[in-house]
C-alpha positions as MATLAB code, in Angstrom:
seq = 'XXXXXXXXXXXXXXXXXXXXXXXXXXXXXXXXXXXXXXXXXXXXXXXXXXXXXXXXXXXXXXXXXXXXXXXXXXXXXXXXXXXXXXXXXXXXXXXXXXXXXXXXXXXXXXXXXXXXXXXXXXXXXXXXXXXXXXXXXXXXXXXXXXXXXXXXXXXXXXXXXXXXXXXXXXXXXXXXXXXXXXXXXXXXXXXXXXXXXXXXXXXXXXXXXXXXXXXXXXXXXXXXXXXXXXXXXXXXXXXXXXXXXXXXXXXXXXXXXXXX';
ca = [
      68.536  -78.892  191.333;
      69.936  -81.175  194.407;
      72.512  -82.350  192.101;
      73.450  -79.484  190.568;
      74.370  -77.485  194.040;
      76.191  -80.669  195.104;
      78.496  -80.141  191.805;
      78.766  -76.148  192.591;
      79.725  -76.906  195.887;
      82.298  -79.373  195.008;
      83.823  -77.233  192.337;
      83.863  -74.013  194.714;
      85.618  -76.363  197.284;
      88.376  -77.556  194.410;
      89.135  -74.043  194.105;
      89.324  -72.845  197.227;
      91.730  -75.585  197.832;
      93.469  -74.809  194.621;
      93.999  -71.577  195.586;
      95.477  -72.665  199.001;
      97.891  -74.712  197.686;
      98.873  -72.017  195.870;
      99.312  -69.534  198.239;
     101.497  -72.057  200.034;
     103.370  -72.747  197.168;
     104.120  -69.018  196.501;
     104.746  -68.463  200.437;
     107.429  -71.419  200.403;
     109.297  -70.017  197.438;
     109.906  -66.967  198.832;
     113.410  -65.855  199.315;
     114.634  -66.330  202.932;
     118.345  -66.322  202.051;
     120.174  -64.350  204.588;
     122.332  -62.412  202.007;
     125.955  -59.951  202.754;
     126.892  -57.121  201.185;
     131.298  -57.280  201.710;
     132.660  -53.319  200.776;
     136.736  -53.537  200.890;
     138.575  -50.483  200.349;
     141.827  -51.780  198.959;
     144.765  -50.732  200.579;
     146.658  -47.774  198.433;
     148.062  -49.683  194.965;
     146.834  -53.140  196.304;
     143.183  -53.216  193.944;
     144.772  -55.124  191.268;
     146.524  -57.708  193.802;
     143.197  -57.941  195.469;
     140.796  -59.098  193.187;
     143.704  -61.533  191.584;
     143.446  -63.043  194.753;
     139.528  -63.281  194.505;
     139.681  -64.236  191.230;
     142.938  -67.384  191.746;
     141.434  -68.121  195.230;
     138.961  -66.753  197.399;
     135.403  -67.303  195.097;
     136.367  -71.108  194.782;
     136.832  -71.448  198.618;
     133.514  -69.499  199.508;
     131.995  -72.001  197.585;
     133.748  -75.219  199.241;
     132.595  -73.576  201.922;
     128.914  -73.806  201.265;
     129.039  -69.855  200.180;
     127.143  -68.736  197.109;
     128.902  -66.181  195.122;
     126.146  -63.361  193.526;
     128.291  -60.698  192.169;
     131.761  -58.587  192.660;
     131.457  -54.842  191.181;
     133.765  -52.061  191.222;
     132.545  -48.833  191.024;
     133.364  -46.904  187.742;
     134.639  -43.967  189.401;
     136.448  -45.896  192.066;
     137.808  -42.795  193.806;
     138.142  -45.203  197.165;
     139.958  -48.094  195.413;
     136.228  -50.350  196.214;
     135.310  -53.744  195.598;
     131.588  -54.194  196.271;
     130.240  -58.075  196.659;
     127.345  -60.169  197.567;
     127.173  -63.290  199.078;
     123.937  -65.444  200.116;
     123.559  -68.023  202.657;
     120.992  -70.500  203.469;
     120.339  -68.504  207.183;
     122.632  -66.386  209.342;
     123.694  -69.245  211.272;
     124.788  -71.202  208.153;
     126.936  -67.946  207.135;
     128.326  -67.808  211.080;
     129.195  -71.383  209.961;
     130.984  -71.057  206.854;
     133.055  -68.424  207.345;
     134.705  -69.764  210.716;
     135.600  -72.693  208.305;
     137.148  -70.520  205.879;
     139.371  -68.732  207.847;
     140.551  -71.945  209.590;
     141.085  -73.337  205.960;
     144.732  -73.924  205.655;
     144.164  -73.458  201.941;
     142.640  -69.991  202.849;
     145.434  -69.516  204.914;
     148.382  -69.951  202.358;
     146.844  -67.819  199.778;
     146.116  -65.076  202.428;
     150.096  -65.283  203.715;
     151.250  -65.327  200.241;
     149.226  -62.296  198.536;
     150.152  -60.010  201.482;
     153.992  -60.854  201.908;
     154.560  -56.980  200.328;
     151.464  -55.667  202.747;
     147.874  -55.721  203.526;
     145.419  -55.678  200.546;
     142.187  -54.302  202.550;
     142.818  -50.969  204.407;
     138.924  -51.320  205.432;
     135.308  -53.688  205.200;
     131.683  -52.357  205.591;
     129.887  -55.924  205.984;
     125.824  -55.279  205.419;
     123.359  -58.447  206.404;
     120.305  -58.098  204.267;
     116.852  -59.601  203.514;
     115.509  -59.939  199.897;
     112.310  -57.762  199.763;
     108.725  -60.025  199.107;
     108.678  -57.918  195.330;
     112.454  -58.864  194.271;
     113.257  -60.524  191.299;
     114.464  -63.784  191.366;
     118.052  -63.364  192.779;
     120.620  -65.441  191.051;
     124.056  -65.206  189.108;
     123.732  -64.047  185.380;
     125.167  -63.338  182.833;
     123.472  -60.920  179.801;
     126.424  -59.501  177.814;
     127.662  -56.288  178.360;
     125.671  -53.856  180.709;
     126.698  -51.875  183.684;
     124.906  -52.214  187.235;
     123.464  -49.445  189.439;
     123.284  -49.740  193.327;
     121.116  -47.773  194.586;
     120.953  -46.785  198.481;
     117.298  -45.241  199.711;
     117.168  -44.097  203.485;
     113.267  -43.858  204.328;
     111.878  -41.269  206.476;
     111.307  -42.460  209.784;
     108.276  -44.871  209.601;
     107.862  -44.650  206.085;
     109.946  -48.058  204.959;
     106.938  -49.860  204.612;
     105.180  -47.249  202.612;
     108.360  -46.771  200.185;
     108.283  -50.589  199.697;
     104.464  -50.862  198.175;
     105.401  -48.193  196.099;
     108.158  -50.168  194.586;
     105.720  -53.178  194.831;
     102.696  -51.760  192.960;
     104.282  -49.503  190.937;
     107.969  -48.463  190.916;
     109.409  -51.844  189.653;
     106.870  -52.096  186.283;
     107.850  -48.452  185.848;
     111.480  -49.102  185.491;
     110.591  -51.721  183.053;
     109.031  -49.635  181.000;
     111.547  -47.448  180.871;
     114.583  -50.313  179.851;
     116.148  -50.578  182.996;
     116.372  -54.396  184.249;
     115.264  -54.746  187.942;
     118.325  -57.111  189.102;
     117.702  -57.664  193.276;
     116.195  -55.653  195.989;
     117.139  -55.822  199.754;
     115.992  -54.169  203.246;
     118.825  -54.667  205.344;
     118.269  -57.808  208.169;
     116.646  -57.102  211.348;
     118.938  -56.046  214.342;
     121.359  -53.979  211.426;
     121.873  -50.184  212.231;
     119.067  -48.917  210.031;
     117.051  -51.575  209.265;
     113.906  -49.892  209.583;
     114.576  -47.491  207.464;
     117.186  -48.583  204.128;
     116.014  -50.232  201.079;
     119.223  -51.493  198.773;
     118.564  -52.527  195.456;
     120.634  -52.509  191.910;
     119.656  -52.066  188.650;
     121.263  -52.856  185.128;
     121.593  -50.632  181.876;
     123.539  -51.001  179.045;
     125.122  -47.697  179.987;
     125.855  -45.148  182.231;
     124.238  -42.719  180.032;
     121.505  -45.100  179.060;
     120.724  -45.400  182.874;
     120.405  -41.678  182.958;
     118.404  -41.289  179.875;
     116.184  -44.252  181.694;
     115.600  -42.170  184.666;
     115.081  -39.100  182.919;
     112.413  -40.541  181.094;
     111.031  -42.235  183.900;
     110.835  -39.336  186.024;
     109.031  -37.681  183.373;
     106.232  -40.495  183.142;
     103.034  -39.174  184.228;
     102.191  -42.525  185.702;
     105.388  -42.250  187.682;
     104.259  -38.693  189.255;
     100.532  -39.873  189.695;
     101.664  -43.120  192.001;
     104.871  -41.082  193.812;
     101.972  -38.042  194.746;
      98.889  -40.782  196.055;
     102.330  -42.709  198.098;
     103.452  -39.665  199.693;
      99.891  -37.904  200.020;
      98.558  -40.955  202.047;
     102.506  -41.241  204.159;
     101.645  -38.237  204.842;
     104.949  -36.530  203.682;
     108.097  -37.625  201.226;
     108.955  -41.287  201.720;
     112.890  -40.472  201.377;
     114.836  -38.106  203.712;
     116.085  -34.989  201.804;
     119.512  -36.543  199.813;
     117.960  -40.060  201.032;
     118.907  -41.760  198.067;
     122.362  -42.749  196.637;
     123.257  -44.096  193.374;
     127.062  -45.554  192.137;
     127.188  -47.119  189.061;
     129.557  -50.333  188.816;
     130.875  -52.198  186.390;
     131.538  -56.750  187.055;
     134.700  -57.458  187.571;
     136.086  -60.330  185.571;
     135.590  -63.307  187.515;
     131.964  -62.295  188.953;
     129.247  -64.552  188.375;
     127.061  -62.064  187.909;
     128.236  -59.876  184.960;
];
């Protein structure tokens, strides 16, 4: 009997340390990219001139730069003349880094002077600094054929980010699985941004627009989908989104973005 309690013990001890290691491998992989969301509204007629210069220039020099390009989207209806793009950096500093070299490049430089001798291309930039939520996918440059992406904006009720993030965690990102949409990357924005306690960004992929609507119809319409958004907001204590909290624009990849 000696013996065998020895062997029990050893073999609860292998997995206890098994499970450790684990846990510490899981907790090192986790994504602790500092990541940018760049919005330029091109100036009136200058789109087109804009992302040539993207395309001939500036995604090759983020990347000498140490600069990882995710994606570049432009809204289908583009009303505001957008371009909508993510970067990711190894930390903040590394991105405070990186782009003081790029401006200073003189091959930056050139290409800048030379694309705006007829005028400015940007009338306007909403820069976003973001954090990649502990339940995103893996974040990384893909390709899948043709599909069109969905960003999606959510402004949580005061308090309630926290709450609106284990429903996405338990529940909300299976459910939109189920339903065909692909779950592509899912941000809060970085602490110290305007908002931070309270925005969740994420964007999704359909093969549509229309098949992204049929997807949320249907999804909406799932009864485990009402079950897990009543217990959420039951035990919040109220609805986890402000009234017209959430925001959806659905974008199509430019040619020359990575992601597509």
């Amino acid at each position: 009997m000696g013996q065998h309690l020895i062997m029990r013990t050893f073999f609860v001890l292998i997995g206890v340390l098994m499970s450790l290691a684990l846990s510490n491998a899981t907790s090192s992989a986790a994504d602790a990219r500092c990541y940018e969301m760049r919005i330029y509204y091109a100036a009136p007629g200058k789109l087109d001139a804009l992302n040539a210069r993207f395309r001939d220039h500036t995604t090759a020099l983020f990347i000498k730069h140490g600069m990882e390009n995710i994606g570049y989207w432009m809204p289908q209806d583009n009303k505001d003349q957008k371009l909508i793009y993510v970067l990711a950096y190894p930390s903040r500093e590394a991105r405070e880094k990186s782009w003081k070299e790029f401006m200073a490049d003189p091959d930056w430089q050139s290409a800048w002077k030379a694309s705006e001798v007829n005028g400015k291309l940007v009338a306007k930039v909403e820069t976003h600094f973001m954090t990649a939520t502990d339940y995103s996918p893996s974040i990384a440059p893909k390709s899948a054929g043709p599909r069109v992406f969905e960003l999606r904006t959510y402004t949580a009720t005061p308090g309630k980010l926290e709450n609106l993030n284990a429903r996405f965690r338990d529940h909300t990102l299976a459910l939109f699985s189920r339903h065909g949409m692909q779950n592509i990357a899912y941000w809060n924005l970085s602490k110290g941004e305007k908002g931070a306690d309270q925005k969740l960004i994420y964007i999704l992929a359909h093969q549509s627009k229309e098949a992204g609507e049929a997807s949320f119809k249907s999804f909406r319409d799932d009864p485990d989908w009402k079950k897990a958004r009543t217990e959420s907001e039951e035990k919040a204590g109220g609805s986890l989104t402000l009234p017209d909290g959430v925001k959806s624009e659905y974008m199509q990849a430019t040619d020359y973005s990575p992601m597509r």
